[in-house]
DRENGUVO-431879 format. One record per residue: y, z, x of N, C-alpha, C in turn; residue in one letter. Coordinates in steps of 0.1 Angstrom, whole numbers, padded with zeros to 4 digits, always signed. Example, Ala and Ser with C-alpha at 12.3 -4.5 7.8 and 13.67 -1.06 7.14 Angstrom:
! residues 2
-0057+0078+0132-0045+0078+0123-0033+0078+0132A/-0022+0071+0128-0011+0071+0137+0000+0079+0129S/
! end
This chain:
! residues 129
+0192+0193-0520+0190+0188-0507+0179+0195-0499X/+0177+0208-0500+0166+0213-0494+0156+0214-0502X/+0152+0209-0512+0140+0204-0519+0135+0189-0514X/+0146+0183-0511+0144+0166-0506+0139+0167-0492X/+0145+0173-0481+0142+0179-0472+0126+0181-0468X/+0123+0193-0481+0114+0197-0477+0100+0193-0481X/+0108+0180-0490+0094+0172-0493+0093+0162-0483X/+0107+0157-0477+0104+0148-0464+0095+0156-0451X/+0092+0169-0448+0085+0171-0443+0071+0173-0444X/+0070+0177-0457+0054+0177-0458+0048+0162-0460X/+0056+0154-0465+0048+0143-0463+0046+0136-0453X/+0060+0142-0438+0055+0137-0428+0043+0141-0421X/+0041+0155-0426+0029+0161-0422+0015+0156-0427X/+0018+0153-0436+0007+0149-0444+0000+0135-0441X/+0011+0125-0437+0012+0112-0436+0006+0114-0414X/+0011+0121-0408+0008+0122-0393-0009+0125-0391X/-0011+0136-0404-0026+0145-0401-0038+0131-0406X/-0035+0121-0411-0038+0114-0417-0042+0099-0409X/-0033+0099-0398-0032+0088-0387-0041+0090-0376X/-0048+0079-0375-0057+0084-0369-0050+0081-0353X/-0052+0085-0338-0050+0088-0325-0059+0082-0319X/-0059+0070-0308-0066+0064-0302-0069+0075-0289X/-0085+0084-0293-0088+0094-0288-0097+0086-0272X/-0098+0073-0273-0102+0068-0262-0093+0069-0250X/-0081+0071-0257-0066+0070-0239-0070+0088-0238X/-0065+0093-0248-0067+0107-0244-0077+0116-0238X/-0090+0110-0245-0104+0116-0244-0111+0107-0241X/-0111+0100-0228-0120+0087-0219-0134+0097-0219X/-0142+0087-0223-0157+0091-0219-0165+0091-0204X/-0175+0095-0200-0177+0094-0186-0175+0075-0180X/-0180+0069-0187-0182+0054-0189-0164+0050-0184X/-0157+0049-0191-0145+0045-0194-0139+0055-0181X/-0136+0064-0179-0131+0075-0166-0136+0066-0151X/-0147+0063-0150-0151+0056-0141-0147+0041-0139X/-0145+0038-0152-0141+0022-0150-0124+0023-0143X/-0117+0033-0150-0106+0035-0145-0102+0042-0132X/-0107+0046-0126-0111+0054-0112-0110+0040-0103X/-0124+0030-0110-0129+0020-0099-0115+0009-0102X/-0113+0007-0113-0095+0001-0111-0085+0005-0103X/-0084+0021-0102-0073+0024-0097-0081+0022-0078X/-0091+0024-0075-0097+0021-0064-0091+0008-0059X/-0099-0003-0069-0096-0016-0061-0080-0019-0061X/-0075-0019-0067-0061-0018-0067-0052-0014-0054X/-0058+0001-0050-0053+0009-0037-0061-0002-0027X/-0067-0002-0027-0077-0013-0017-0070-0023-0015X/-0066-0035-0025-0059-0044-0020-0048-0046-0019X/-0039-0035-0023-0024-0030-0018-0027-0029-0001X/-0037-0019+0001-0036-0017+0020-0040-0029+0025X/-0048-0035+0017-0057-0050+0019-0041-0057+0026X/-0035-0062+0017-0022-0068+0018-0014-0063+0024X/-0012-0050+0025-0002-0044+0038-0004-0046+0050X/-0020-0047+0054-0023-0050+0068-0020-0066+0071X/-0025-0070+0060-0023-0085+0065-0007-0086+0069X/+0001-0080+0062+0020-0084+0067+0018-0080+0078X/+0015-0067+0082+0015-0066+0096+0011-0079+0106X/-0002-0083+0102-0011-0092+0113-0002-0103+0107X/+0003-0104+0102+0014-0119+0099+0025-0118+0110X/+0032-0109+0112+0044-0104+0120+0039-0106+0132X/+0027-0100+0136+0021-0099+0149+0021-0120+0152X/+0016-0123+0146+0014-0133+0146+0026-0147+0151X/+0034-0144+0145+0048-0147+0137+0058-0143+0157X/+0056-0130+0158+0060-0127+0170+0055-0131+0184X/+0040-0134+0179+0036-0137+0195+0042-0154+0196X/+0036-0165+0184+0044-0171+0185+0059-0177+0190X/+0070-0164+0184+0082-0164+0192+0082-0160+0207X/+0074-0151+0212+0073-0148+0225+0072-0160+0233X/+0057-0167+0229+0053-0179+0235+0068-0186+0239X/+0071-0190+0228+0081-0200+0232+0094-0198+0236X/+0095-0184+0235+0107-0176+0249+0103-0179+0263X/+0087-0176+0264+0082-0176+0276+0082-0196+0284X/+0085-0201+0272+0084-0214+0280+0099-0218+0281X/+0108-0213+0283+0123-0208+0285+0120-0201+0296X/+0112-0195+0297+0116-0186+0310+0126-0172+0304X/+0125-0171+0288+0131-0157+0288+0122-0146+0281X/+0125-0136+0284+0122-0122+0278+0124-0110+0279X/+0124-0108+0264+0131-0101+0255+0123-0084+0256X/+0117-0079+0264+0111-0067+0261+0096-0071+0258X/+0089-0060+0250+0080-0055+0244+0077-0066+0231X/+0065-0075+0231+0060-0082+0224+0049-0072+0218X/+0051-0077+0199+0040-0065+0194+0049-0058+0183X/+0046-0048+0180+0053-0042+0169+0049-0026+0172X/+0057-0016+0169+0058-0002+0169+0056+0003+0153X/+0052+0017+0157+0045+0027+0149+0067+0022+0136X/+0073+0022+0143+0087+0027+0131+0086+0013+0128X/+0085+0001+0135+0086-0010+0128+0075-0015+0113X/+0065-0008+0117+0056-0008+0107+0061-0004+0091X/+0067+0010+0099+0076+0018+0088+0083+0010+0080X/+0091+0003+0086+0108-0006+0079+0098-0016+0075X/+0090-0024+0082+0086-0033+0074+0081-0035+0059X/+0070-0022+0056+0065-0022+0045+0071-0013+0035X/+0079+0000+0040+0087+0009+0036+0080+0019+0037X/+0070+0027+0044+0057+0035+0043+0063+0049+0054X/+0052+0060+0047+0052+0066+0059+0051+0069+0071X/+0053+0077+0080+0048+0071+0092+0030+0076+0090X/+0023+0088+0084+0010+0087+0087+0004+0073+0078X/+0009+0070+0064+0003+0055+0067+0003+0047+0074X/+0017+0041+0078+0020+0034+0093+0005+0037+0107X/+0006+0049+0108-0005+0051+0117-0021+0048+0111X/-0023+0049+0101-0034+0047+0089-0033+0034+0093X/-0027+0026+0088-0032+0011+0086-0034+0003+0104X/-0024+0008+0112-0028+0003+0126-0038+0010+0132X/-0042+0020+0132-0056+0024+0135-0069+0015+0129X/-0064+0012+0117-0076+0009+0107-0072-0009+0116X/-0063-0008+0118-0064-0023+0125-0074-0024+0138X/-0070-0017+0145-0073-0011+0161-0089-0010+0160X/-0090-0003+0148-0108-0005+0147-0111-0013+0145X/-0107-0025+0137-0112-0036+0128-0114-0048+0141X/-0105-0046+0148-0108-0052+0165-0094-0065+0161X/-0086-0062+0155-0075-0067+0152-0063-0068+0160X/-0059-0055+0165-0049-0057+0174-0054-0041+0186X/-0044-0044+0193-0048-0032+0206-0034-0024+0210X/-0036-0013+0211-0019-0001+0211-0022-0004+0226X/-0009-0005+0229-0002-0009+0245+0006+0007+0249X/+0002+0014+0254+0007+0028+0257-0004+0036+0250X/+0000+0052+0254-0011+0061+0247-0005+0070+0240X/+0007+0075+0241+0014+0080+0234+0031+0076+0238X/+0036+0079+0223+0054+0084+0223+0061+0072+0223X/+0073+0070+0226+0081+0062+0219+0078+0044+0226X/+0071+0046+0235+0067+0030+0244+0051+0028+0240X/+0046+0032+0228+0039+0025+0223+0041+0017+0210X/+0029+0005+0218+0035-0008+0205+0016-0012+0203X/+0018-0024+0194+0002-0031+0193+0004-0045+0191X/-0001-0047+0198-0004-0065+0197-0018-0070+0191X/-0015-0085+0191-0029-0089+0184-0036-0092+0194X/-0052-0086+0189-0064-0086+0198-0064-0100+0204X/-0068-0101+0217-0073-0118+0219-0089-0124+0212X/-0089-0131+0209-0101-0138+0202-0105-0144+0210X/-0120-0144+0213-0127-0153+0226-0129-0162+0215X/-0127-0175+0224-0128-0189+0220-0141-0198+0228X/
! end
């Protein structure tokens, strides 16, 4: 038994040293490191790409409902969406949350209604027509 053993290991040894290892996953060249960088780039890019857009979809979605509260004659509070709803919406932190509606606020997208603390919200920018 420990002759059989011990020939099943050296051949696994033998048989392993022998296999060659796709040294390109392990050992990426400058070439290849970069292509994967710029993948994992665009990738992050159109993940936030598409998280802002849900936002501006909601905004959208809500002003809509507002509107047509307003031709009822009712309302409901604060039209717009908040720093926590951002949160629940997408599942994010809150400094992303603040990351992507800033990046909105610059983009000339929507506008924060307050300046700080719990009664600020953002609506969507008006568009001259």
């Amino acid at each position: 038994m420990i002759v059989v053993g011990s020939l099943g290991i050296i051949i696994g040894v033998y048989l392993a040293s022998k296999r060659k290892v796709n040294s390109t996953f392990l050992n990426p060249n400058e070439e290849e490191l970069e292509e994967r960088q710029k993948a994992s780039h665009d990738a992050l890019e159109k993940r936030t790409d598409d998280r802002k857009q849900r936002i501006l979809e909601f905004l959208q979605e809500d002003a809509e409902q507002q509107k047509k509260l307003a031709a009822c004659d009712i309302s409901i509070g604060n039209e717009g969406i908040t720093r926590e709803e951002v949160e629940d919406l997408l599942d994010i932190s809150t400094g992303t949350a603040l990351k992507y509606l800033d990046e909105l606020e610059e983009e000339g997208l929507v506008i924060q209604v307050g300046e700080s603390g719990r009664g600020v919200y953002y609506t969507l920018a008006e568009k001259d027509i």
